[in-house]
C-alpha positions in Angstrom: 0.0 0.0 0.0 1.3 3.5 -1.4 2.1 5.4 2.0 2.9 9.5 2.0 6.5 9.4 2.5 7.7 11.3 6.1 9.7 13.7 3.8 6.6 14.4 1.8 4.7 14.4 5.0 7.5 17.4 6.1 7.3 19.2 3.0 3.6 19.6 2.8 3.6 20.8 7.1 6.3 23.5 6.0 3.8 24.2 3.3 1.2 24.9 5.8 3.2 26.5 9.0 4.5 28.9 6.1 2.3 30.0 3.5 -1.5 28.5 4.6 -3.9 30.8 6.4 -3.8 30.6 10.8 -6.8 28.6 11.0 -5.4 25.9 9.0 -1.8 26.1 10.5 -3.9 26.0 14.1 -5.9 23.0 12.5 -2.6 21.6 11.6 -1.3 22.0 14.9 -4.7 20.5 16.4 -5.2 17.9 14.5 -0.9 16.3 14.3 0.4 17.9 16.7 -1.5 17.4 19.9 -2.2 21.6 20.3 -5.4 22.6 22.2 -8.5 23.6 20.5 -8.2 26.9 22.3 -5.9 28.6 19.0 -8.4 27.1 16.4 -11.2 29.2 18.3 -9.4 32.3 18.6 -8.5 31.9 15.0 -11.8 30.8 13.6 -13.6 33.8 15.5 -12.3 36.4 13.7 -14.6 34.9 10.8 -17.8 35.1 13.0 -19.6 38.3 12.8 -22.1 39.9 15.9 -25.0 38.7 14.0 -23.7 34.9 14.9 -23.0 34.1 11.4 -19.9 33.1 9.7 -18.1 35.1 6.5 -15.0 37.1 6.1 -14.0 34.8 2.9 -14.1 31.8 5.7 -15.1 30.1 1.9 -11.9 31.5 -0.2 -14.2 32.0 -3.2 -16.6 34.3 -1.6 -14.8 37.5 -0.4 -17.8 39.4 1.2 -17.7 39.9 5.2 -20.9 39.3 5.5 -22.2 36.2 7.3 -23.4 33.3 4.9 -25.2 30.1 5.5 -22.4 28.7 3.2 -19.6 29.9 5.3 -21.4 29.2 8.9 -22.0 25.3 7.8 -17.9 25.2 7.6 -17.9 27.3 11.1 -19.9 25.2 12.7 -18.6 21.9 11.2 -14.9 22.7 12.4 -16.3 23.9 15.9 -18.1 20.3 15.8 -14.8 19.2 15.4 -13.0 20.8 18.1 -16.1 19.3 20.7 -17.7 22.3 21.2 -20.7 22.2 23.4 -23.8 23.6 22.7 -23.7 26.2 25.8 -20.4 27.7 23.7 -20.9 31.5 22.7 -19.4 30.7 19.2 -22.2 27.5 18.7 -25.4 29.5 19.7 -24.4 32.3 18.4 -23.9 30.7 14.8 -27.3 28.8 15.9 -28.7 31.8 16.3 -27.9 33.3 13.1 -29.1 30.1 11.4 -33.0 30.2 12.8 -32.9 34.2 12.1 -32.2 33.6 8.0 -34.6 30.5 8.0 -36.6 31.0 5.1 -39.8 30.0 7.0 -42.0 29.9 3.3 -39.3 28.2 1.8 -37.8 26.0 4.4 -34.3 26.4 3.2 -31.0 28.9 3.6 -30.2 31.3 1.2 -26.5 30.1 0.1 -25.1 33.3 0.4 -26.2 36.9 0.8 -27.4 39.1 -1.6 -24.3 41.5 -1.6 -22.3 38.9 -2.5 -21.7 40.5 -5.8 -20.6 43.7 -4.3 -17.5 41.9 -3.1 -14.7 39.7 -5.5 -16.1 35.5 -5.6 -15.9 32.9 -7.9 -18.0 33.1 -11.5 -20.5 30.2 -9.9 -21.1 32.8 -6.8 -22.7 35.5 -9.5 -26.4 35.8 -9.1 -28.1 37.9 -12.0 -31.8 37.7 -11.7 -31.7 34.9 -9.1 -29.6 32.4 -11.3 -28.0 31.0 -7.8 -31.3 29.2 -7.0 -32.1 27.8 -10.3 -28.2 26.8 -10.0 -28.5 25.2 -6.7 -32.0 23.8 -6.9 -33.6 26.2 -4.5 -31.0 25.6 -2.0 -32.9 22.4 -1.4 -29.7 20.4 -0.6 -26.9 23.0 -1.2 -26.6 24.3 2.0 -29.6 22.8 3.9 -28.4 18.9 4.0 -25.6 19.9 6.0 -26.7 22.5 8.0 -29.4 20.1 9.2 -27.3 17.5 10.2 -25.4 19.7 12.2 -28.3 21.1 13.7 -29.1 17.4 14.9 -25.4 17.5 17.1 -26.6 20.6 18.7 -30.7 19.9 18.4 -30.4 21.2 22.3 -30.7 24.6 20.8 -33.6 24.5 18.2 -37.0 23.5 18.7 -38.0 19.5 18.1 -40.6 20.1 16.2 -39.0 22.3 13.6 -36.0 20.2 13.0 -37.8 17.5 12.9 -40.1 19.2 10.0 -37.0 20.4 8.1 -35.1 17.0 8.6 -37.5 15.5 6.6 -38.2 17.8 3.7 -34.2 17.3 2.9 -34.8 13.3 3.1 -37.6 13.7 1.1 -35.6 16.6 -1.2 -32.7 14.1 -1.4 -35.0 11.1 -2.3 -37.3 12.9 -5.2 -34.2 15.3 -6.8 -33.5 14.2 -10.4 -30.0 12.6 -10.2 -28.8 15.1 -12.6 -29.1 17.6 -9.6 -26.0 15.5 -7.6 -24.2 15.5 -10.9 -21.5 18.1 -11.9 -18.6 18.4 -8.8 -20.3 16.2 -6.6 -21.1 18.8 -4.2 -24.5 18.5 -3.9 -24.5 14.8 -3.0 -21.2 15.3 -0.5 -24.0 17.7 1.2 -26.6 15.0 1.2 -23.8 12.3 2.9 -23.6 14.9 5.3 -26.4 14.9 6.4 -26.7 10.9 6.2 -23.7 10.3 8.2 -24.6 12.8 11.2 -24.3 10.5 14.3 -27.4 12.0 15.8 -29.6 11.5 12.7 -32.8 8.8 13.3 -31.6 5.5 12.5 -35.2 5.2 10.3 -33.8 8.5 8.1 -30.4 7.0 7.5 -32.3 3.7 6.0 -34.3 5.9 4.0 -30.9 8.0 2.5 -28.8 5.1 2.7 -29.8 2.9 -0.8 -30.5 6.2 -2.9 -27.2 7.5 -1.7 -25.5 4.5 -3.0 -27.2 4.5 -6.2 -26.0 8.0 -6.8 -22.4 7.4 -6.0 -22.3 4.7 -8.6 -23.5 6.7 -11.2 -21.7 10.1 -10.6 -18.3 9.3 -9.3 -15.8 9.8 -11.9 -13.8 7.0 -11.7 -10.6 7.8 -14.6 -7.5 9.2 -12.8 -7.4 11.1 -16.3 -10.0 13.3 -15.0 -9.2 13.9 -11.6 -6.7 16.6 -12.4 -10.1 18.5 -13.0 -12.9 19.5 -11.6 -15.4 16.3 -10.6 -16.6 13.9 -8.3 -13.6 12.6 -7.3 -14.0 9.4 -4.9 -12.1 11.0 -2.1 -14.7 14.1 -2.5 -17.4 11.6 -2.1 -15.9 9.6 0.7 -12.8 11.7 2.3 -12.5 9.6 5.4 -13.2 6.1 6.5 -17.1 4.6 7.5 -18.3 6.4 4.5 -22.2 4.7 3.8 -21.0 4.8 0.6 -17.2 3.7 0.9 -17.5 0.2 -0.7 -19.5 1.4 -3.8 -16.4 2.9 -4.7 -14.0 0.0 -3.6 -10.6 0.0 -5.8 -11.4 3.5 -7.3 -11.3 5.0 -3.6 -7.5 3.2 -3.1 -6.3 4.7 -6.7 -7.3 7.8 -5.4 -5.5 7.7 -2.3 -2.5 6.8 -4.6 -3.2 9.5 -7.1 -3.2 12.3 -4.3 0.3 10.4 -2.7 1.8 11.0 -6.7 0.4 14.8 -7.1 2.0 16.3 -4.4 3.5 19.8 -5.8 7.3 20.3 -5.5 6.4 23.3 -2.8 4.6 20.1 -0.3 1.0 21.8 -1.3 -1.9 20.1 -3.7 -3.9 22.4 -5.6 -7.1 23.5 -6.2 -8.7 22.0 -9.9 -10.1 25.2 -10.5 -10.0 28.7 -11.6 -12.2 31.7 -11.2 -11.9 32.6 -15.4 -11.5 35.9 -15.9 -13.3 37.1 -12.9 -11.0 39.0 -11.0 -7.7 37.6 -11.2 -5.8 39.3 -8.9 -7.9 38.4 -6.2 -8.2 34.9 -7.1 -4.4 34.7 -6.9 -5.1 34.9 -2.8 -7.9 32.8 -2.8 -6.1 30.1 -4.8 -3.1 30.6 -1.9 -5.7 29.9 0.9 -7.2 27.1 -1.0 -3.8 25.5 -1.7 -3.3 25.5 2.2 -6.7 24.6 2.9 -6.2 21.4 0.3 -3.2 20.9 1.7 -4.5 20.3 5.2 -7.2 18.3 3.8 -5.5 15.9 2.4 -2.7 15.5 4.7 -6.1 15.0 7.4 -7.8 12.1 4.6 -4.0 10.3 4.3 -3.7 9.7 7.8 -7.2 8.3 8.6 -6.9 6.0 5.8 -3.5 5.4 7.3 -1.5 6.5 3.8 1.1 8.1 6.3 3.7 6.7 6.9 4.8 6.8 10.6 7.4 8.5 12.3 
């Protein structure tokens, strides 16, 4: 079995202590190097903003401060991480923000806020005569699948009868979306595992995701190491850590990719994003791509060692 070398291992942590944003080096430090959660949290709060929410390009590719479902889902994710309790200032207040920009007609999250455009992001962020929602599908998955599954780790602070209500329009959203929808990048169906592989999720609603989730990683994983230079459902996407419901659909192809990443380590110790933002401003995309490359980074050195790809001191 391929294993990242200790000298590849190095390169890519010099990588990180040196060029990647301070959350990631104090995730880095968290995560390998036995440091206390206490520098990820003073790190990760200068994203939160008074209204609970989380922004401040928390997402590199979306560059406004202002607080984002998008960007409050990855806040609350790495302060699920850290074992945060629900009493924690940071998780109600990001709760908070969460039930305040409910749409309660709707029952979903707008993605991200409407003066997104007044700020640099990605081509794919640009909403012109709301072209994000036919993009996304009415945010039926895209961000609500995993914001509801976290919500179910800290249910202490919503009401029971409203999660429960939402939890099940995203099962039932998951279950009737064409497959087309969880086509593409694979994004929208690594949002619906999210929500399948919550811990705290009813056992009856993980049997209900489980076989159409399965079904859909069969069809959309791209499977050719050809194409995993760019942008698509790569297996690791799909299943970037161990105990995956969907790990043994992909079997061989998740093992190659495991290789692959081991092989495409840049010179520098870094992997790099497999996309661009076009034309739209390129100077600022030159300091997303940076935070990405260190956010990569860190992701992959985190997927290598739970597969146990690294090899040991």
């Amino acid at each position: 079995m391929k294993q990242l070398s200790r000298g590849a291992f190095n390169r890519a942590r010099r990588f990180l202590k040196t060029q990647a944003r301070s959350l990631d080096r104090a995730l880095l430090e968290h995560r390998f190097e036995a440091a206390s959660a206490e520098r990820v949290l003073d790190e990760l709060v200068r994203y939160q903003n008074d209204d609970g929410g989380f922004g401040h390009a928390l997402e590199p590719d979306l560059r406004t401060p202002s607080s984002s479902a998008l960007a409050t889902g990855i806040g609350l994710t790495i302060l699920k991480e850290l074992e945060c309790s629900p009493e924690h200032t940071m998780v109600a207040d990001a709760v908070r923000f969460l039930r305040e920009t409910f749409d309660e007609e709707a029952h979903v999250w707008r993605v991200i806020p409407h003066d997104a455009n007044d700020y640099p992001h990605a081509p794919w962020w640009h909403d012109e005569d709301s072209s994000l929602a036919r993009t996304f599908d009415d945010f039926l998955i895209i961000p609500r699948a995993q914001i509801v599954g976290l919500l179910h780790d800290y249910s202490a602070l919503v009401p029971t009868d409203w999660l429960d209500a939402t939890t099940e329009a995203t099962v039932a959203a998951i279950e009737t979306l064409e497959d087309d929808a969880f086509g593409g990048g694979g994004d929208t169906l690594r949002y619906a595992l999210d929500l399948a592989e919550t811990e705290p999720l009813p056992q009856r609603l993980k049997d209900r995701l489980r076989p159409r989730l399965r079904e859909l990683a069969s069809q959309i994983v791209c499977r050719d190491p050809q194409e995993w230079s760019g942008y698509c459902a790569t297996p690791l996407k799909i299943a970037p850590a161990p105990g995956s419901v969907v790990e043994d659909v992909l079997g061989e192809d998740l093992q190659r990719n495991l290789d692959y990443k081991i092989d495409h380590q840049s010179p520098a110790g870094a992997w790099e994003p497999t996309w661009t933002w076009g034309d739209f401003y390129p100077d600022v995309w030159e300091q997303a791509k940076l935070e990405w490359r260190g956010h990569l980074t860190l992701q992959t050195l985190t997927t290598l060692h739970a597969f146990g790809r690294v090899e040991k001191a």
